[in-house]
C-alpha positions, 0 to 999 in steps of 0.5 A: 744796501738791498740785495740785487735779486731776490735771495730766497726764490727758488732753484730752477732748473736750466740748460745751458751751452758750453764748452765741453772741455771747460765743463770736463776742467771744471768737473774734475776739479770738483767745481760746483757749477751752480754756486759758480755761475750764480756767483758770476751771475751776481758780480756782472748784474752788480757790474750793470746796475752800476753802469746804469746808475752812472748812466741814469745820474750822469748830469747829477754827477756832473752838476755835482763835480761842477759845484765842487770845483768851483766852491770846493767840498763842504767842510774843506774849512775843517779838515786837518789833512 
């Protein structure tokens, strides 16, 4: 599977809002704020494309099932389950 963003651009500085008691939690638990947000960055960009991917194929998908249920899965004659 190919990666969702380019793993190897460099680091870029930013600044953000937020919640001043949460990042003093976070501070003293010794959390890595950088490692975190890129990692929460990741899963809800994996979580988009994935939204659009149903979007953009949803008549294939349908068309799909369609054909599943009217003629079943192909090789359902071999199965032992």
């Amino acid at each position: 599977m190919q990666n969702l963003y380019d793993i190897s651009a460099p680091k870029k500085a930013t600044n953000l809002s937020i919640n001043s008691d949460l990042l003093a939690q976070a501070r003293s638990s010794n959390i890595n704020l950088s490692a975190t947000l890129e990692r929460a960055l990741r899963e809800e960009l994996a979580r988009e494309r994935a939204s659009q991917w149903q979007v953009e194929n949803k008549a294939s998908i349908k068309a799909y099932n369609q054909f599943v249920q009217e003629n079943g899965c192909f090789g359902d004659e071999f199965r032992e389950f």
